[in-house]
N, C-alpha and C positions, 0 to 999 in steps of 0.2 A: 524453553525460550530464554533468553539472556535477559535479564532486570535493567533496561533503562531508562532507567528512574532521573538518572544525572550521567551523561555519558558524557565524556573526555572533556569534563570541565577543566577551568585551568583560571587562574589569576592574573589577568593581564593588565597594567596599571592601577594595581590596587583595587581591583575591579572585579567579581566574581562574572565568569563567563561561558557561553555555549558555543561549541564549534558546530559549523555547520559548512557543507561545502555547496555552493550557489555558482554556477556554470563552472563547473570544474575548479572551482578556486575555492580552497579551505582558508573560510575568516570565521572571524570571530563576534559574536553580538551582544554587547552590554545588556544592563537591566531594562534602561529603557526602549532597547530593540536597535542601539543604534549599532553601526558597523566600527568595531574598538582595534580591530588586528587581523593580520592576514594568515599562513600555514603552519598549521599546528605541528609542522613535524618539527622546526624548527625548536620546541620547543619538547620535540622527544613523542609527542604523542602517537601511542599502537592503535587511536580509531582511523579508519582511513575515509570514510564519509558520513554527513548524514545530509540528505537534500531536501528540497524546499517542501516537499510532499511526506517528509519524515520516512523517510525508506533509509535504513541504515546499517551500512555492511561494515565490518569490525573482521581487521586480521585476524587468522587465528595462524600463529606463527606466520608462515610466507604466505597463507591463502586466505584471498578474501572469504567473506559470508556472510551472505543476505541474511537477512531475518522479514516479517511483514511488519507493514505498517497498523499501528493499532487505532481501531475502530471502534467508537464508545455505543453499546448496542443499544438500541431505545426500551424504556421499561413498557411493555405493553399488561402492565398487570391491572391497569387502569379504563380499560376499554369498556362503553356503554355495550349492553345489550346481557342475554340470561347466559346463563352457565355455559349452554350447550354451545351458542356462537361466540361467547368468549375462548372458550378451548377449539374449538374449528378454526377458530383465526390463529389462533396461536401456533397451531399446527400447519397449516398453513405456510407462513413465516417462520418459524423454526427448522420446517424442510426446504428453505429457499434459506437463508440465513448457513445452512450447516452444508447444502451445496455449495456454496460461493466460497465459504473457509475452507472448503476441501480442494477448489481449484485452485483458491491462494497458497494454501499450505502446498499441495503438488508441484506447484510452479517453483516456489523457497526450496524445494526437495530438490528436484530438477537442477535449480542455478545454484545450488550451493554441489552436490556434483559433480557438474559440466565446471566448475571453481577448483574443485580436488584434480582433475583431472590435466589442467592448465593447458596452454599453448590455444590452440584453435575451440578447443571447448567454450575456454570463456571468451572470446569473443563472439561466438552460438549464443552462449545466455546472457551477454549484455545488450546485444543488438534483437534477439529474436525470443527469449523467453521473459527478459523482464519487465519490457514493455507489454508484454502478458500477463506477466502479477501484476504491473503498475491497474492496467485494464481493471481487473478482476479487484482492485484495492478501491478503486474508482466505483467500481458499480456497488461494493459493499457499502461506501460513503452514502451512493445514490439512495440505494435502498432506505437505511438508515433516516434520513433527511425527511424523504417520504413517508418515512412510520412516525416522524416526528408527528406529520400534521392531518393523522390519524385519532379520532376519538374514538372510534366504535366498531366494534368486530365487522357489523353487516357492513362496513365498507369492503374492509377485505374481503371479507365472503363472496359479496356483490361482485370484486374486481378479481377475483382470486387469478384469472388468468395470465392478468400481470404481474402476480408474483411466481411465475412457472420460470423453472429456472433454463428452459429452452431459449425463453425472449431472451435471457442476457446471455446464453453463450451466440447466439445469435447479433446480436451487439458488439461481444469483442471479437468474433470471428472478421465481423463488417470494415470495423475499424480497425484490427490487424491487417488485412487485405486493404483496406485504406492508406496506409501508412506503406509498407512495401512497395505498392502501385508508387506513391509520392516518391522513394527512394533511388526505384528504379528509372522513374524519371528525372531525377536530376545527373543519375552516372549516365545519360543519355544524353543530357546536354549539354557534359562533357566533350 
């Protein structure tokens, strides 16, 4: 995975800054978050996005390439209850946790790819597969959020169904079919 740490900073009025592209327009945003400058290429720059949700694809020569968005994992090492339902939870959630980065990572595999490939490909994995990793980055966020406001194994344990990782592909399969349905409806009202 690529280090970005500081990606395609750049000095804009004396101004140390981060590119970001927000509805398709690469600007730039000061320290204090405000908006300083508008397209980075103008000033030479080889990143070609990073968007509001931090999904950020970087040429590599003439081809784009996704990478995933990162996802800060909750410490569960902290959880009330004995041994045995500490590590049942943990397991638990480390097998829901290590599905979800396998669909995201597959998806990044996929549209990076369908990228190598160019012409009709990547128009397949920007319209149909990345809004499937976005999904899939989205329920990792979910997750996460939720283990926040977790104290104690026999919750999980108690709940453990809702962390089957059925319920979420179930979820993005919904809302894939969601969104399609919406698409096709508007080349309809065409």
């Amino acid at each position: 995975m690529i280090n970005l740490k500081r990606v395609a900073d750049a000095i804009v009025n004396g101004q140390e800054v981060d590119w970001k592209t927000v509805r398709h327009q690469h600007v730039a945003f000061g320290e204090g978050g405000g908006l300083i400058a508008g397209n980075p290429k103008v000033f030479g720059n080889k990143y070609k996005d990073i968007n509001s949700k931090g999904n950020i694809s970087k040429n590599k020569g003439d081809r784009k390439m996704v990478v995933r968005r990162e996802i800060k994992k909750v410490d569960l090492s902290n959880l009330k209850g004995s041994e045995k339902q500490k590590k049942w939870a943990n397991d638990i959630i480390n097998s829901v946790r290590n599905s979800v980065d396998n669909m995201i990572e597959s998806r990044v595999k996929k549209i990076n790819d369908l990228y190598e490939k160019g012409g009709d490909h990547e128009i397949y994995a920007k319209e149909e597969i990345e809004p499937e990793k976005e999904l899939w980055e989205d329920v990792s966020e979910q997750l996460e959020s939720t283990l926040k406001k977790i104290d104690s194994a026999v919750q999980i344990i108690e709940n453990r169904n809702l962390f089957k990782i059925e319920r979420f592909e179930s979820y993005v399969n919904k809302e894939m079919f969601k969104a399609k349905n919406k698409k096709h409806e508007k080349l309809l009202e065409r």
